[in-house]
Backbone as CSV, one residue per row, in Angstrom:
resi,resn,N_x,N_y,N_z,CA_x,CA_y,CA_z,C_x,C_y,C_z
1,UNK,-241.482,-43.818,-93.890,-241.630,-44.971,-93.026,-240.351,-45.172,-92.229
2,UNK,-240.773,-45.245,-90.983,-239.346,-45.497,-90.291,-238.950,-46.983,-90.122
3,UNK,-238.002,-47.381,-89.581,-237.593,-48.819,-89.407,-236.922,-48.710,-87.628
4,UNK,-236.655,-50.297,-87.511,-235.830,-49.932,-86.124,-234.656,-49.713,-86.426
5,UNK,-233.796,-49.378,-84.986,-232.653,-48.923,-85.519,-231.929,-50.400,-85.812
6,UNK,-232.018,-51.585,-85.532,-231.048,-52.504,-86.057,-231.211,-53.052,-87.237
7,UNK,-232.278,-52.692,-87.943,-231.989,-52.800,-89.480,-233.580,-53.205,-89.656
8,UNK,-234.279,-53.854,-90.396,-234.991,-54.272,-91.296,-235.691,-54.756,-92.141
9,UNK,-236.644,-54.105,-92.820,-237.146,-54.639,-94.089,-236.096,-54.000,-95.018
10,UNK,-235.385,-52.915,-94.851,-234.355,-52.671,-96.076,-233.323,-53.004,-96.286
11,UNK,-233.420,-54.505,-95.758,-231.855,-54.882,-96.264,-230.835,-54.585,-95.154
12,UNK,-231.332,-54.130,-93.817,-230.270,-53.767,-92.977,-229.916,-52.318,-93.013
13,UNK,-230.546,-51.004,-93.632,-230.511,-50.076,-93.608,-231.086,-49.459,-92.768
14,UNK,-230.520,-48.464,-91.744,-231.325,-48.166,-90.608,-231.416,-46.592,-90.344
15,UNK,-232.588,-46.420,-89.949,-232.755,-45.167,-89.987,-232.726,-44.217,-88.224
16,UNK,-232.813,-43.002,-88.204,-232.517,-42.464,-86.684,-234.067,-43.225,-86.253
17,UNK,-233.333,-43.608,-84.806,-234.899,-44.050,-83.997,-235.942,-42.641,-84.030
18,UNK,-237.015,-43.408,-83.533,-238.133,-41.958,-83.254,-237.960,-41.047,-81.971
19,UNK,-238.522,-40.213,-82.063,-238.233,-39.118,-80.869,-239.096,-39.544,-80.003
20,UNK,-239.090,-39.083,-79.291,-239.808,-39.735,-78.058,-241.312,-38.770,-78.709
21,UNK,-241.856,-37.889,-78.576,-242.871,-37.561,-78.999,-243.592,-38.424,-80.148
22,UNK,-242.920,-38.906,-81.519,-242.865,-39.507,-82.366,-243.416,-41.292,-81.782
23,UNK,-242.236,-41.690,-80.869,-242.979,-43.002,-79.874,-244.260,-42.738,-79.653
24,UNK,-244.033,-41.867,-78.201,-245.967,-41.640,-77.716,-246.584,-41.920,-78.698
25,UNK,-246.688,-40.570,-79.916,-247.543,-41.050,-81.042,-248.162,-42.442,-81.593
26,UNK,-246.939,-42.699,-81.740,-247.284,-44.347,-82.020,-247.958,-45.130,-81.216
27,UNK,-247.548,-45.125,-79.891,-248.212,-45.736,-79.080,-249.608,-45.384,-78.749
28,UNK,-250.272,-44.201,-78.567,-251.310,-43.717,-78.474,-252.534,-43.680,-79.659
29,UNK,-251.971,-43.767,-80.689,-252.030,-44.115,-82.204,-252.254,-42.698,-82.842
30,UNK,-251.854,-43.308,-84.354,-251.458,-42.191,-85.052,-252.356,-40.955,-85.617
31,UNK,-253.896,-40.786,-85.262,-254.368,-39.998,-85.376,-255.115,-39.373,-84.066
32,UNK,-254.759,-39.668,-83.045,-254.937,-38.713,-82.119,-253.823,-38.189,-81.470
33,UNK,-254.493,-36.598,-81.018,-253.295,-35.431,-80.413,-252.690,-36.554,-79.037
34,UNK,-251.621,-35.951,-79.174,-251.086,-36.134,-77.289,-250.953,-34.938,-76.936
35,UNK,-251.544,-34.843,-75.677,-252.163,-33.739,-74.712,-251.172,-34.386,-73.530
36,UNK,-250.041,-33.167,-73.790,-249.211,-33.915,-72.412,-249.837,-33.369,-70.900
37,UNK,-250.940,-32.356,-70.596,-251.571,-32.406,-69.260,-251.831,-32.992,-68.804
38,UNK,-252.835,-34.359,-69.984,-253.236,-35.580,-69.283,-252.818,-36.643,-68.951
39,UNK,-251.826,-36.945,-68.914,-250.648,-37.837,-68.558,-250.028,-37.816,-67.082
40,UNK,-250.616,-38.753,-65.905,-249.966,-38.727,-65.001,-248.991,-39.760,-65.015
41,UNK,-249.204,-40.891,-65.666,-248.503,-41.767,-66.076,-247.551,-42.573,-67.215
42,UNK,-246.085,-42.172,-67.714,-245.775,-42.374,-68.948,-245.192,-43.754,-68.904
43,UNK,-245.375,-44.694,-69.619,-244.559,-45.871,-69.947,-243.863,-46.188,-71.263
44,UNK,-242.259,-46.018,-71.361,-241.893,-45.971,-72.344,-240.813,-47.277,-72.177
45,UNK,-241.279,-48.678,-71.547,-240.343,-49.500,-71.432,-240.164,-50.221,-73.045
46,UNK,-238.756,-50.819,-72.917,-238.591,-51.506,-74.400,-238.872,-50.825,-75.421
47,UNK,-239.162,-49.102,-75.338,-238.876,-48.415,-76.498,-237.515,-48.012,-76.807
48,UNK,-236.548,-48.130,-77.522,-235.567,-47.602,-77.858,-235.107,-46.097,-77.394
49,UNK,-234.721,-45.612,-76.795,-234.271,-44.157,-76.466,-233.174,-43.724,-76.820
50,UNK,-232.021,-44.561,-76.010,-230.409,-44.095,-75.942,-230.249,-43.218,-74.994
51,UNK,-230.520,-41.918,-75.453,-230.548,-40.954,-74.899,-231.459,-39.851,-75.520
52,UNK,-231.727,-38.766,-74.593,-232.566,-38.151,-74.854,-232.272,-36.779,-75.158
53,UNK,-233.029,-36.485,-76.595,-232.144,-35.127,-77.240,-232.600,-34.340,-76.353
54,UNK,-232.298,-32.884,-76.735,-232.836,-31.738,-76.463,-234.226,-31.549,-76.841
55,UNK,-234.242,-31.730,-77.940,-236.006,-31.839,-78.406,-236.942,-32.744,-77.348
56,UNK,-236.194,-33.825,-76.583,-237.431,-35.054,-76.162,-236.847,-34.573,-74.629
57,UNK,-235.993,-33.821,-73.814,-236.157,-33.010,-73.221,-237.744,-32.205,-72.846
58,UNK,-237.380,-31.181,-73.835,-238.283,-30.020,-73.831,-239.452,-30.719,-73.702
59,UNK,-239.747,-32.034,-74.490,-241.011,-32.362,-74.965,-241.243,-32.717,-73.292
60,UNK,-240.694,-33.825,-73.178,-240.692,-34.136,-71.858,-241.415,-32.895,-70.890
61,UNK,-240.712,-31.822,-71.150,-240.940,-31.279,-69.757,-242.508,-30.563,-70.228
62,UNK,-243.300,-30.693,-71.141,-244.323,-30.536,-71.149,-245.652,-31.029,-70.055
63,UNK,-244.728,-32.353,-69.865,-245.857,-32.925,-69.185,-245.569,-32.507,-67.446
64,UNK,-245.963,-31.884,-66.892,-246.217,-31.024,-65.775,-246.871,-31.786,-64.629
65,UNK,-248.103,-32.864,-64.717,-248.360,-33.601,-64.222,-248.329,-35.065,-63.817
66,UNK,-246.883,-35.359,-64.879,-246.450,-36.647,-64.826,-246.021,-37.083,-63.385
67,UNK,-246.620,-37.918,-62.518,-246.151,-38.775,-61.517,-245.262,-39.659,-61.896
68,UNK,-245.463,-40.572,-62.431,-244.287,-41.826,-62.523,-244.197,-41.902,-64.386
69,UNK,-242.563,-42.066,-64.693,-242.322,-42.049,-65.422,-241.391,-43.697,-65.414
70,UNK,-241.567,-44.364,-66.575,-240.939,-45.652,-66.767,-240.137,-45.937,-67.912
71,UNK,-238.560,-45.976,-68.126,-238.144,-45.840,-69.109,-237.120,-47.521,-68.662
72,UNK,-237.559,-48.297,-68.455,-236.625,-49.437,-68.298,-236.466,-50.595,-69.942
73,UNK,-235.534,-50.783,-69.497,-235.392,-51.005,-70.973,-235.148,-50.825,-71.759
74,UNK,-234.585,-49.341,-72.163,-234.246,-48.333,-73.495,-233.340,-48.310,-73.921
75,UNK,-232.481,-48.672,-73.484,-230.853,-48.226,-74.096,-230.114,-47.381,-73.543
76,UNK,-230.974,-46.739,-72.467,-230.358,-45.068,-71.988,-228.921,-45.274,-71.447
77,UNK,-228.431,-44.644,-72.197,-226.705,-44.442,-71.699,-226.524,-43.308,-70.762
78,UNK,-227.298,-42.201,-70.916,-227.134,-40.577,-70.031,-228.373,-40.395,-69.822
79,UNK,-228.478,-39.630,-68.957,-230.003,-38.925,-68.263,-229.480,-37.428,-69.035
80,UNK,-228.947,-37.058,-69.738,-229.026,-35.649,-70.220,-229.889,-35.278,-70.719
81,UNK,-230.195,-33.673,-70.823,-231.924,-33.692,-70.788,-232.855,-34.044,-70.381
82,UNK,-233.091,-34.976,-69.146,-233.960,-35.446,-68.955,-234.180,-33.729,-68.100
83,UNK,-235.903,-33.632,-67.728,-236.029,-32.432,-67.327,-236.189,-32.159,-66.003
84,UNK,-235.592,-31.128,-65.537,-235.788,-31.160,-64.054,-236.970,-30.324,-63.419
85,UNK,-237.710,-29.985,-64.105,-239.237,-29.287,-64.074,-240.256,-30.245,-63.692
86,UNK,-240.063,-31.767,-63.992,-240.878,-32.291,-64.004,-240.758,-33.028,-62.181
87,UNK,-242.041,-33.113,-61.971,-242.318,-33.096,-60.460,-242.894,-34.886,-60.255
88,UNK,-242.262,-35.772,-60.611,-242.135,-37.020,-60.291,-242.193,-37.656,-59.395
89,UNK,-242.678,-38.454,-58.844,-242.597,-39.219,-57.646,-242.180,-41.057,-57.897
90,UNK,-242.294,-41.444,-58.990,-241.083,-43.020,-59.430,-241.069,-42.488,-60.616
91,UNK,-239.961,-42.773,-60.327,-238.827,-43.190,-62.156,-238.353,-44.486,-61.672
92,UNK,-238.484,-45.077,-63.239,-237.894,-46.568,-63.030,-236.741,-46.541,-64.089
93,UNK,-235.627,-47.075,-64.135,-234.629,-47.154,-64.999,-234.053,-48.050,-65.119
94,UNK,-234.812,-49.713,-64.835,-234.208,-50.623,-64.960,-233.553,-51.282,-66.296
95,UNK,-232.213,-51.820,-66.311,-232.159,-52.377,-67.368,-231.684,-51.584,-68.730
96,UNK,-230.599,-50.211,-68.324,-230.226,-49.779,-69.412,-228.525,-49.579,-68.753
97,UNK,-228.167,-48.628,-69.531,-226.448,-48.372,-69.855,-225.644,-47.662,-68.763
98,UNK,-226.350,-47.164,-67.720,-226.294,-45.861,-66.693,-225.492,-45.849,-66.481
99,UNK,-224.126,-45.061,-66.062,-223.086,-45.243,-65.170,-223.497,-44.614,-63.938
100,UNK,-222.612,-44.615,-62.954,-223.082,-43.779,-61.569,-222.563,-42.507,-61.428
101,UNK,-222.395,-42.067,-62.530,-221.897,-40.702,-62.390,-223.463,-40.238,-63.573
102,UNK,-224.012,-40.802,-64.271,-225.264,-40.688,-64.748,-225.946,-40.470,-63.584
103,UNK,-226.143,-41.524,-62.538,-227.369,-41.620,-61.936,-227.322,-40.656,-61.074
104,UNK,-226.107,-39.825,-60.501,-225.693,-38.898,-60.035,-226.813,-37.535,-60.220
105,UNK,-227.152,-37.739,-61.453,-227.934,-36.469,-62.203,-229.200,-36.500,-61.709
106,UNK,-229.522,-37.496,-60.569,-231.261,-37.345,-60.751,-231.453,-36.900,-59.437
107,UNK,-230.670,-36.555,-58.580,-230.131,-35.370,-56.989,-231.263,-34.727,-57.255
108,UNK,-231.663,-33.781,-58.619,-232.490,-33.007,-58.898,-233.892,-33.399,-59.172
109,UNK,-233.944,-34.461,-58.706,-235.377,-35.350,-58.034,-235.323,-35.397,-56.738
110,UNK,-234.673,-35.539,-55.643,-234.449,-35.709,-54.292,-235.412,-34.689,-53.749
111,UNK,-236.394,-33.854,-54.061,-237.305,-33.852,-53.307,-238.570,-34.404,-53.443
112,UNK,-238.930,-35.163,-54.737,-240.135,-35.442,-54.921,-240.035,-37.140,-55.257
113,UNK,-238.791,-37.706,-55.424,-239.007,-38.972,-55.685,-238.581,-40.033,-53.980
């Protein structure tokens, strides 16, 4: 069982947030697949992120047909990993940690957003 990351039912013991695949899941609920083809639209506001591993990267770049992606709200400190495969037209990033040498990184959207 996971918890959030600021602590709890255990007393304040906190465990690593979920991966972003791990989120979707949840959100989509826990016994059906996520089929990242069918996804033109992801909303991951007020989910916890930080930042995004290598794993939620890759996962990320599964989805091939994602148009707008929404991560406002998360915590995101870096766009690292985020994937540059993916062919986007809005990203929203309101409301997290960015510096402008972060936001610097998303040039590699400048043709599709």
């Amino acid at each position: 069982m996971s918890e959030e990351k600021n602590g709890g039912e255990n007393g304040g013991v906190s465990e690593a947030p979920l991966t972003l695949k791990e989120s979707i899941q949840k959100m989509s609920g826990d016994n059906e697949p996520i089929v990242p083809l069918e996804f033109s639209n992801l909303i991951l506001d007020s989910t916890f992120i930080g930042e995004i591993s290598a794993e939620d990267g890759k996962f990320l770049s599964e989805f091939t047909n994602l148009e707008s992606l929404s991560m406002n709200a998360t915590g995101l400190k870096t766009l690292s990993n985020l994937p540059a495969g993916v062919k986007m037209v809005k990203l929203s990033l309101s409301d997290n940690k960015l510096t402008g040498e972060e936001l610097k990184k998303l040039e590699m959207y400048s043709e599709s957003l």
